[in-house]
Every structure is written in C-alpha cells, then in structure tokens.
C-alpha positions as CSV (number, residue, x, y, z in Angstrom):
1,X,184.6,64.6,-28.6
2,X,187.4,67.3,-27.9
3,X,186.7,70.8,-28.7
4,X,189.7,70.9,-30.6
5,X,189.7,67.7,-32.7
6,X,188.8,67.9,-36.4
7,X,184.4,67.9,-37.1
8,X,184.5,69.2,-33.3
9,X,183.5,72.6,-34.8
10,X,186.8,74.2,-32.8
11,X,184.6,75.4,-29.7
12,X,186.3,76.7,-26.7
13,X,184.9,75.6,-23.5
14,X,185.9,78.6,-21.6
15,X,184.4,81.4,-24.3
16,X,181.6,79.6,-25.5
17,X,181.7,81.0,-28.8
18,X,181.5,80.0,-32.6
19,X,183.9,80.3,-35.0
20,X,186.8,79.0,-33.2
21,X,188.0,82.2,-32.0
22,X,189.2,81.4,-28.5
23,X,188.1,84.6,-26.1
24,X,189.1,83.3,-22.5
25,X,187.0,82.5,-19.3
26,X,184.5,85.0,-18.7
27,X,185.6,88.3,-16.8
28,X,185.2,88.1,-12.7
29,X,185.3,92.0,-12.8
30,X,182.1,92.1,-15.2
31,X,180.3,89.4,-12.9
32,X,180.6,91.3,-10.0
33,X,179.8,94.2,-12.1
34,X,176.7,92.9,-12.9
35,X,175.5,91.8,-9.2
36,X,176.1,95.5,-8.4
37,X,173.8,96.9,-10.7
38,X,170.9,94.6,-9.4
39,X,171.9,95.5,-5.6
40,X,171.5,99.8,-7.4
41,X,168.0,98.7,-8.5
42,X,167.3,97.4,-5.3
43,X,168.2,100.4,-3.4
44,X,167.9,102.8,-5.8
45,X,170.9,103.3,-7.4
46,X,169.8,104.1,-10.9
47,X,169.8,102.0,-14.2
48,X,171.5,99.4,-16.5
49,X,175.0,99.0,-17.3
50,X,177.9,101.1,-17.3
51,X,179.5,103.1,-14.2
52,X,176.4,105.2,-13.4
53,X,175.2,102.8,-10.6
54,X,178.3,102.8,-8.5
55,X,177.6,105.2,-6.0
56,X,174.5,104.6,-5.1
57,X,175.8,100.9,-4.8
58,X,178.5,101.4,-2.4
59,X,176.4,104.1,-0.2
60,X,173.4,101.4,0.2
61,X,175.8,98.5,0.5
62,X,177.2,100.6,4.0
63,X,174.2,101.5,5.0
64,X,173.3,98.1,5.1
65,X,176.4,96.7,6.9
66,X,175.7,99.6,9.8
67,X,172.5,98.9,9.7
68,X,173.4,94.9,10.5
69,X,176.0,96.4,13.2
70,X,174.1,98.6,15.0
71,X,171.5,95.9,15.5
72,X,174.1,93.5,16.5
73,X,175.3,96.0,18.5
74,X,172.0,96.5,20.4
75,X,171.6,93.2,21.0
76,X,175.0,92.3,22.7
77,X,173.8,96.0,24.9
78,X,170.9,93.4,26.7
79,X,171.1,91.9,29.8
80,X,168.8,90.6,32.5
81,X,169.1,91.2,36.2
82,X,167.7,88.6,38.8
83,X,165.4,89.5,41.6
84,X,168.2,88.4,44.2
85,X,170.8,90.6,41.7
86,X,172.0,94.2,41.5
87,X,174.3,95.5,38.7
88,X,177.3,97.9,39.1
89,X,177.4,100.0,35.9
90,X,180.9,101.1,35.1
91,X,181.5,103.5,32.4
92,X,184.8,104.0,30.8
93,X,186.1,102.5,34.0
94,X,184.4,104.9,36.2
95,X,181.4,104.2,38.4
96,X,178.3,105.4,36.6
97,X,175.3,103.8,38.6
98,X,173.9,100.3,40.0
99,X,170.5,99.1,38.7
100,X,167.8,96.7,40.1
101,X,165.8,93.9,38.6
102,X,164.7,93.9,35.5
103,X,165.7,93.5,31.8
104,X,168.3,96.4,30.9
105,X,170.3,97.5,28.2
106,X,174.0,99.2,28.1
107,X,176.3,100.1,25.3
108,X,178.7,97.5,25.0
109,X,182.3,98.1,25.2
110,X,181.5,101.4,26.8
111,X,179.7,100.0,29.8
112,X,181.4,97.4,32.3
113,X,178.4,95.5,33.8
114,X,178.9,93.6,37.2
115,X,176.4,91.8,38.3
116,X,176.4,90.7,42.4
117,X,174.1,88.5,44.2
118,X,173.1,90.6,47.2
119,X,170.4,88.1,48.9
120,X,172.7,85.2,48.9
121,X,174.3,83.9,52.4
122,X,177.9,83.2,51.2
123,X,180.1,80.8,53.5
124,X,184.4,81.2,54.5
125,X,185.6,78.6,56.5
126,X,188.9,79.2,57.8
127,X,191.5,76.4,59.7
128,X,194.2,77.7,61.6
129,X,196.9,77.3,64.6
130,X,196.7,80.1,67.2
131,X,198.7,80.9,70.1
132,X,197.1,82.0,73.2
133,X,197.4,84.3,75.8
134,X,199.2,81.7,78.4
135,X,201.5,80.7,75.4
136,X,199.8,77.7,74.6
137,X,199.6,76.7,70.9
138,X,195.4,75.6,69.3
139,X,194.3,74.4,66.2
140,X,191.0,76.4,65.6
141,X,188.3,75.7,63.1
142,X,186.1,78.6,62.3
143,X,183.5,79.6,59.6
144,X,181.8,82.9,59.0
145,X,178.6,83.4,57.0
146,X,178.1,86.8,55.2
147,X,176.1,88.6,52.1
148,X,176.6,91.7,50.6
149,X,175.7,94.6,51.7
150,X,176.9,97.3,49.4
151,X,177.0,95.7,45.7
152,X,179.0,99.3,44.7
153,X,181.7,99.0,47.7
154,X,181.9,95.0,47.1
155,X,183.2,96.2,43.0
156,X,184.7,98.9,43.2
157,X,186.5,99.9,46.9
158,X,188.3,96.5,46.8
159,X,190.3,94.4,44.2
160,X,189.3,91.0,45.7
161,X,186.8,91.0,48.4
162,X,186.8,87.2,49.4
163,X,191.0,87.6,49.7
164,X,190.3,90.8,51.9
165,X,187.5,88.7,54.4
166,X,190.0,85.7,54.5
167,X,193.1,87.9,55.8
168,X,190.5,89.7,58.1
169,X,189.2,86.7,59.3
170,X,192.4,85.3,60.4
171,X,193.5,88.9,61.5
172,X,190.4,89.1,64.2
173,X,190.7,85.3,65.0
174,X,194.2,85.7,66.5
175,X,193.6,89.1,67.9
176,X,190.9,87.6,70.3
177,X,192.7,84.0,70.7
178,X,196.2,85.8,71.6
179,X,193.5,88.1,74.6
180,X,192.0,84.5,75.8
181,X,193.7,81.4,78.2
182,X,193.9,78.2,76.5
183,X,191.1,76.9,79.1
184,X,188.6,78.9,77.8
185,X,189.8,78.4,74.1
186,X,188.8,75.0,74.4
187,X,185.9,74.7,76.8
188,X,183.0,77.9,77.6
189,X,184.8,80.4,76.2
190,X,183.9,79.8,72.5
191,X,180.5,81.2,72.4
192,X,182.1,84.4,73.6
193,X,185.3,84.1,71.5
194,X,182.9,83.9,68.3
195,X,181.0,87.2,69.0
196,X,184.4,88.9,70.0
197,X,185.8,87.7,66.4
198,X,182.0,88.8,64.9
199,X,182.6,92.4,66.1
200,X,185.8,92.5,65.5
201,X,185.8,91.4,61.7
202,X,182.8,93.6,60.7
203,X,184.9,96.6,61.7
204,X,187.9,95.4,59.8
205,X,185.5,95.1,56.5
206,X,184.1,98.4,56.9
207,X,187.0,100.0,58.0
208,X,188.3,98.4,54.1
209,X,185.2,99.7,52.7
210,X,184.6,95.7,51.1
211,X,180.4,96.2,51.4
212,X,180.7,92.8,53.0
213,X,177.8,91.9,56.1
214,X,179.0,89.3,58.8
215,X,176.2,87.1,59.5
216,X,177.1,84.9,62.0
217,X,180.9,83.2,63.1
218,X,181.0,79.8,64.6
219,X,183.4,78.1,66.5
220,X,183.5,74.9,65.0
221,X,186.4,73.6,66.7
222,X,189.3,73.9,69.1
223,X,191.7,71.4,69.6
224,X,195.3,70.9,71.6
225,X,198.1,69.9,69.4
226,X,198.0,66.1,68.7
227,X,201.5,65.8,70.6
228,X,199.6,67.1,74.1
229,X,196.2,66.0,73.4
230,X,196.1,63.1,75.9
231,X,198.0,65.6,78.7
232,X,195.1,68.5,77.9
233,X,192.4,65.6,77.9
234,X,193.4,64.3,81.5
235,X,193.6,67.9,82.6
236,X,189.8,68.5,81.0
237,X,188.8,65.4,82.5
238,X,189.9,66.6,86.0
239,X,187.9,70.0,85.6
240,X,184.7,67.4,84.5
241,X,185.5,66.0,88.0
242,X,185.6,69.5,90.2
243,X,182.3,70.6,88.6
244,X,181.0,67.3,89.0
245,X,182.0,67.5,92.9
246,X,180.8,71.2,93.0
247,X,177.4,69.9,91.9
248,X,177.0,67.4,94.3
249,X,178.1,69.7,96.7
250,X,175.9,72.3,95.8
251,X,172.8,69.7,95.9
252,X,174.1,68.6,99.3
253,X,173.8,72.3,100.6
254,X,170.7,72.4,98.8
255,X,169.4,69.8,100.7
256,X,170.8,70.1,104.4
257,X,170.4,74.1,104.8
258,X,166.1,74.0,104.2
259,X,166.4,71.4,106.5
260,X,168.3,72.7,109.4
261,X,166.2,76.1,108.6
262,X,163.4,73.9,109.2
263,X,164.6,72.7,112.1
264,X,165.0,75.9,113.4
265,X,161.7,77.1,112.4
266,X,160.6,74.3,114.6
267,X,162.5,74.6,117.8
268,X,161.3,78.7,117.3
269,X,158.0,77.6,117.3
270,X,158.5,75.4,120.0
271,X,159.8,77.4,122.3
272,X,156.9,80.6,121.4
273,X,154.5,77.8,122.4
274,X,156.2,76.6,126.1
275,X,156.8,80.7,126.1
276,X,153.2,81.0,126.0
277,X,152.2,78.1,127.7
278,X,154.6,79.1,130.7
279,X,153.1,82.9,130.6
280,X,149.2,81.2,129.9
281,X,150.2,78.9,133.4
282,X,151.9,81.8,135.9
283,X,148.7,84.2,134.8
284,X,146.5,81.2,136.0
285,X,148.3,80.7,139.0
286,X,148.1,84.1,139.7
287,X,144.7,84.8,139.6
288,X,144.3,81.3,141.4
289,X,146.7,83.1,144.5
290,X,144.9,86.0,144.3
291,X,141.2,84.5,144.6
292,X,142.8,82.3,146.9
293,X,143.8,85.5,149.1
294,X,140.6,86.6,148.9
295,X,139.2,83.5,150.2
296,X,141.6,83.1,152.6
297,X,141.6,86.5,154.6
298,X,137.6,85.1,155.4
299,X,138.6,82.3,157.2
300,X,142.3,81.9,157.7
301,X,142.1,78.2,159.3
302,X,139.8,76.5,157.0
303,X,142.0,77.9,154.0
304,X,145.1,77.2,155.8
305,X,143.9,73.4,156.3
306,X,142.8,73.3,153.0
307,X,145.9,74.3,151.4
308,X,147.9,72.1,153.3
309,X,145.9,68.6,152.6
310,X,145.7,69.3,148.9
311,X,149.5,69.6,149.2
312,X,149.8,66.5,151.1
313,X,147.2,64.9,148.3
314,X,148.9,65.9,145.5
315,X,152.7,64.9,146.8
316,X,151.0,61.3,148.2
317,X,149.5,60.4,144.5
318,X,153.1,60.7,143.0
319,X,154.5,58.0,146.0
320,X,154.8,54.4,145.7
321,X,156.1,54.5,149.7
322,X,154.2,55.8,152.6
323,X,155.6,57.1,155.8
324,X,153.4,58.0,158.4
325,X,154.2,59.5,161.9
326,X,151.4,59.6,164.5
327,X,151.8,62.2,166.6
328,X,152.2,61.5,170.5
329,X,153.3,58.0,169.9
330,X,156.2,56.3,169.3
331,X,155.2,54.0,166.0
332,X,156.2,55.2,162.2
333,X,154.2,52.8,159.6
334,X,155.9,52.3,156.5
335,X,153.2,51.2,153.3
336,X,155.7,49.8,150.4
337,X,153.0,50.2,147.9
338,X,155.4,49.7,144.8
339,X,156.6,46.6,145.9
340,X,153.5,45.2,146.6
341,X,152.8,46.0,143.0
342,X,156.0,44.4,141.6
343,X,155.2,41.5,143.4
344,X,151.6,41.4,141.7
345,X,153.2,42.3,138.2
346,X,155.6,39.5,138.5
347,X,152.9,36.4,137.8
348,X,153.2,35.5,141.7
349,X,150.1,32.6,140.8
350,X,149.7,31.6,145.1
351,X,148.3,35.2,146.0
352,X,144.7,36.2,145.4
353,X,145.3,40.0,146.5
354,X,144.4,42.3,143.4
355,X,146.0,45.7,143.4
356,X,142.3,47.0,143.7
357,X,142.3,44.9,147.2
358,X,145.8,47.1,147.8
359,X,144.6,50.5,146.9
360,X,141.3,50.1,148.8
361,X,143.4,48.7,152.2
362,X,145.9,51.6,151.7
363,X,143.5,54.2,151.1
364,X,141.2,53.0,154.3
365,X,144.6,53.0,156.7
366,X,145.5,56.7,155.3
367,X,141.8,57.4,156.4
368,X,141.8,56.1,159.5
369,X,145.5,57.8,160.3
370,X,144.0,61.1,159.4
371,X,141.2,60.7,161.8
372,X,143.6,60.0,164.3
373,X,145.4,62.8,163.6
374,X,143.0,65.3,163.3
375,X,141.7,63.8,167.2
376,X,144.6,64.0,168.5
377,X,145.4,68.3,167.7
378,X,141.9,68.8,168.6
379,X,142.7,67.3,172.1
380,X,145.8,68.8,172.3
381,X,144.3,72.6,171.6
C-alpha cells in the first residue's frame, strides 16, 4: 500500500516519521557529521556531538594521509642493483654519486637513478662503402665488441653513447681504409687494418669522454663492388697463382741448394783425401829414395842392376806385346801375348793351348833371353 493512500497511516518514506508530517531525506551533512565524531574517538579528538571534535578530526585525518604518503613515498625510494650493475645517482640533475650492488634507496623525484650494465660485452656491427688509398671503391663489413668502462662518463659526458661509437666507428674505419691499397683491403691486410681501426676508435671515445672500452674489431668482410667483382676475382686469382709459383719455387731451391752443397761437401772431401793420399805417397817415396841412397852408395852396381830390372819388371807386367833385342845379333823377337789371348777368348774349340801353357812358354823365353843377355855383357867387359 502507498504511503499516501487513505488507512496507509500518511508515512513518508524519506523521513520515516509518524504523524504524517513529511521532514525530507535525512541530512548528508549530519551523516558525515556523525562518521567524524567516531574518527575524533579514534584518535582522540574528544567527545559526542556538536562542533567540539572537529579539530582534532581534521589534524588526525592529515596525519594519517602523510603518514600513508610518506610510506608510499619510501617505497617508490627502493631499488635493487645487480651484481653485473652500477648506478649513477643524479640529484636535481647534477651528479651526486654511483653505487654498487646491493638493495638501495633514493628519494624519488629528487634522485635520477641510472642503472648501467658494466660486465656485459655489448656488440655494433657496422656496413659500409670505403674508398681506398688507390681510389678504389670496397664494401666493408665490420663489428666491434665493447663494455663499459666508466658507468659515470657513459651518463653523463655524452647524450647518446651508442650514436657517438657508431659515427666513431665509421670515422676510424675510413681513416685507416682511405691510408691502405685496395690489395691489402681485401686479402692480408685485414688483420692489420682491424687493430689500426681498434686503436684508432678507443682514442676517439676517450678523447669524447663516452666511458666506452673497445674489446676487439673484426673484419668481417671486404668485398669489390658487384659491377667489378669478376675483374678483381681474376686478378686475385692471378696473385693465388704467383704465390703458388713462388712456393714451388722456393721448395725447388729448397731442394737443389742442400744438394749441390752436398755435392760440394763431397768433392772437398774428396780432393783432402787424394791431397793426403798424394802427400801420404811422395813422403813414402821419399824415404824409399833416400834408404835407397843409402843402400846404393854400398854397392853402386848391384843397386844400379837392381833398379833397372824392377823397372823393366814393372813396365813388362802392364804389356800384352814383347819386343826383345839381343845384343850382338841381328834378330828382334816379337811375343803378341794379347792376341794369343783373343784368340783363346774367342771359343777357338781346335786348340788345346791354355793361357797357363802361354804364360809359362813366355815367361821361360824371357828367362832364357835374360841369361843370354846377361852372358853376353859379361863377355863383352
């Protein structure tokens, strides 16, 4: 039933009160009244009712909110640092210090925190087209590896430290490409060409102050420009061939000069060893002449005879013919020893005369021409 139909009692929804007399909604500014006076009696602001606990209401009620701020405050203030980490503290803008590791706390909004990884090897690869000292044009590929070495320089000295390495990269690159021939560019000049570009770069970055270490720069690549490439590829192929002939060479000279030194070596020796064979052989002979003098001064005749049939002996062996001329007649006899002997060699199978049989017959006639010989000088003296 409606409030306001007849037997309803006329009761107002919104005052909640008999009789009918219609009051209104209840009053927002004595609700919120009320919840002040039981936040006074919780921090102390006084009693019940009235305006007497207003005050102390609004004094707790701030301390409250500060409270709440200060600790939210303090909270946004914490921040961890990594092992591999340091921080740049900045304070109003200025540099104020750099911490290490750890769990730390700054005043927000007052302190600028900038963390840097100092233990990690960061990496800048660069492409580019160079011109070289002999005008010739090369597309070079090149990375460099670095860390950082000074957290505060890398924050604060320059606005953007990776820009600054990649414009002193490329400044260094064509600094040493532009001082170096194409030839070496592109063959065993790059080991060298990346520690020129090395130094080089680490004394741009200090001389900017970045805090920036150069690890290492390699050489990735160096190419001709794809218009020339097959020209520069025949001409690299024709260098392949002149070291490949210069190697050979080299192994042929390699081989031939020990030789020929050992060659040498030999013929030295050789010729110390007839040298002192020679010297061994007149010292012998010597001595031999000068016994022999001894012996001869005894008894001229016998030596004298002596000499002369050993001569006789020894030039006799070494003959295959035999002339002999007996003195006080008119006969030579002529022994062809050798062809006897050829005629033996030659399988002649209808003679029984062995060259034994020859030797003994020659050596008996030789005898018996001596002893005639020798008879006829003794008769004759």
């Amino acid at each position: 039933m409606a409030w306001n139909e007849p037997g309803g009692n006329n009761q107002d929804p919104w005052g909640g009160r008999k009789g009918g007399k219609n009051e209104g909604p209840p009053d927002l500014d004595e609700a919120l009244r009320k919840f002040q006076e039981k936040l006074g009696g919780l921090f102390g602001g006084g009693g019940s009712g009235g305006n007497s606990a207003g005050p102390g209401l609004t004094a707790g009620f701030f301390g409250v909110l500060i409270l709440i701020a200060a600790t939210v405050y303090g909270l946004f203030g914490i921040y961890k640092i990594d092992e591999q980490e340091k921080a740049v503290v900045l304070r109003f803008g200025l540099f104020h210090e750099e911490k290490g590791s750890g769990l730390r706390w700054n005043p927000p909004l007052v302190d600028h925190v900038a963390k840097v990884n100092v233990t990690r090897v960061r990496l800048h690869s660069a492409k580019t087209t160079m011109l070289t000292e002999d005008l010739n044009i090369v597309d070079v590929n090149l990375s460099v590896q670095y860390s950082i070495l000074n957290a505060k320089d890398f924050v604060i000295n320059v606005r953007n430290p990776e820009n600054s390495l990649r414009e002193a990269t490329d400044s260094a690159l064509r600094h040493v490409i532009g001082s170096t021939v194409m030839h070496e560019v592109l063959t065993e000049g790059r080991t060298q060409i990346a520690v020129d570009v090395k130094d080089r770069l680490q004394q741009y970055l200090n001389a900017y102050g970045t805090g920036i270490h150069v690890e290492t720069v390699n050489m990735e690549d160096a190419l001709p420009p794809q218009q020339v490439k097959a020209a520069f590829n025949d001409v690299n192929k024709a260098r392949e061939d002149e070291e490949r002939f210069k190697n050979e060479a080299q192994a042929y000279l390699n081989g031939v000069v020990p030789e020929a030194r050992g060659k040498a070596q030999r013929i030295i020796e050789e010729a110390n060893a007839y040298k002192s064979r020679v010297i061994a052989e007149s010292t012998g002979e010597a001595s031999r002449f000068e016994q022999l003098l001894v012996e001869y001064k005894k008894a001229p005749r016998v030596t004298r005879d002596r000499l002369y049939l050993d001569a006789i002996e020894s030039v006799m062996t070494s003959s295959s013919k035999i002339m002999v001329d007996v003195e006080g007649g008119n006969n030579m006899l002529y022994l062809p020893l050798d062809q006897i002997a050829k005629q033996r060699s030659s399988g002649l199978e209808n003679t029984d005369i062995s060259p034994e049989v020859i030797r003994e017959v020659s050596n008996r006639v030789l005898d018996q021409l001596r002893r005639e010989a020798a008879s006829s000088r003794r008769e004759v003296r």
